[in-house]
C-alpha positions in Angstrom: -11.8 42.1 -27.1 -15.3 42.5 -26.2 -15.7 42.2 -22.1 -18.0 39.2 -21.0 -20.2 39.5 -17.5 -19.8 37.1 -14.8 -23.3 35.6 -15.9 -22.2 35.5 -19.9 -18.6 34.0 -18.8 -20.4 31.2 -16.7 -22.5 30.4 -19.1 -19.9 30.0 -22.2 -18.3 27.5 -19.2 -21.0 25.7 -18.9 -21.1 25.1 -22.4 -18.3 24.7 -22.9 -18.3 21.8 -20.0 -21.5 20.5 -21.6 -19.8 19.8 -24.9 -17.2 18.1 -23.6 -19.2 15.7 -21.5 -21.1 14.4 -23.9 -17.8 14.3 -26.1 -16.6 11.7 -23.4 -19.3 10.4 -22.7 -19.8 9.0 -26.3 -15.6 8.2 -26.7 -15.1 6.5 -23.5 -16.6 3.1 -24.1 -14.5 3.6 -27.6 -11.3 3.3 -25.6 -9.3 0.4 -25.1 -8.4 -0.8 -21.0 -5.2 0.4 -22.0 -5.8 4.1 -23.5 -8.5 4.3 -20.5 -6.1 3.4 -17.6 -3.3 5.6 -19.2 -5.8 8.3 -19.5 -6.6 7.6 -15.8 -3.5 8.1 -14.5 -2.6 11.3 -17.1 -5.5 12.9 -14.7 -4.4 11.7 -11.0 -1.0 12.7 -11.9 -2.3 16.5 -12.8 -4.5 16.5 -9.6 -1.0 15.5 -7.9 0.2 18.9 -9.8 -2.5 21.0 -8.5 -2.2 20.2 -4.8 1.5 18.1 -4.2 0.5 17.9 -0.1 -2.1 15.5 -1.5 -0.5 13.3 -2.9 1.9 12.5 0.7 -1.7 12.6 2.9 -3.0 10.2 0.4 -0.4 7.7 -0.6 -1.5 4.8 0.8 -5.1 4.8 0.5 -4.1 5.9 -3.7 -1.8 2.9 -3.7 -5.0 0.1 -2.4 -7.0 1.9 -5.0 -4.3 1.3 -7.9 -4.0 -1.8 -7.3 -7.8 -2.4 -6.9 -8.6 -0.6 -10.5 -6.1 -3.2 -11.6 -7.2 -6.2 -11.3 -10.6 -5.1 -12.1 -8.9 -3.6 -15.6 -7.3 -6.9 -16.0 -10.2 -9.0 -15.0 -12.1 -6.7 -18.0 -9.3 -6.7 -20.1 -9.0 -10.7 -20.0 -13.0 -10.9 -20.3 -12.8 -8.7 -23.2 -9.9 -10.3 -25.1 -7.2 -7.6 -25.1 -4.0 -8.4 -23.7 -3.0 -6.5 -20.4 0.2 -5.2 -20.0 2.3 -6.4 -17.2 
């Protein structure tokens, strides 16, 4: 296997980032409230992974925001026609 420099690997990484922005960027808004909340949660819980303390420090404050995103999922879910699970 052929040895990258710092510069080359950073810049296959950034590429590599790139492409999968705009891959997100154009599935997103493809996604149902559903697939986008469970998606949502898929990510906090592999932050929670990385750094377990966090999760403890941050409880409460996680817990307002959950229940925030929520409602506004539901309110867009209603608005949109899908039906939000309870």
């Amino acid at each position: 296997m052929a040895e990258m420099s710092v510069k080359e690997w950073a810049a296959a990484y950034r590429a590599l980032n790139d492409a999968e922005r705009e891959m997100l960027e154009h599935n997103l808004p493809l996604l149902s409230p559903q697939e986008s909340i469970l998606r949502y949660f898929r990510l906090c819980e592999f932050v929670a992974h990385l750094s377990p303390d966090a999760r403890q420090a941050f409880e409460a404050e996680r817990f307002r925001h959950y229940l925030t995103l929520e409602e506004r999922m539901r309110k867009a879910a209603q608005k949109l026609g899908y039906d939000f699970p309870d």
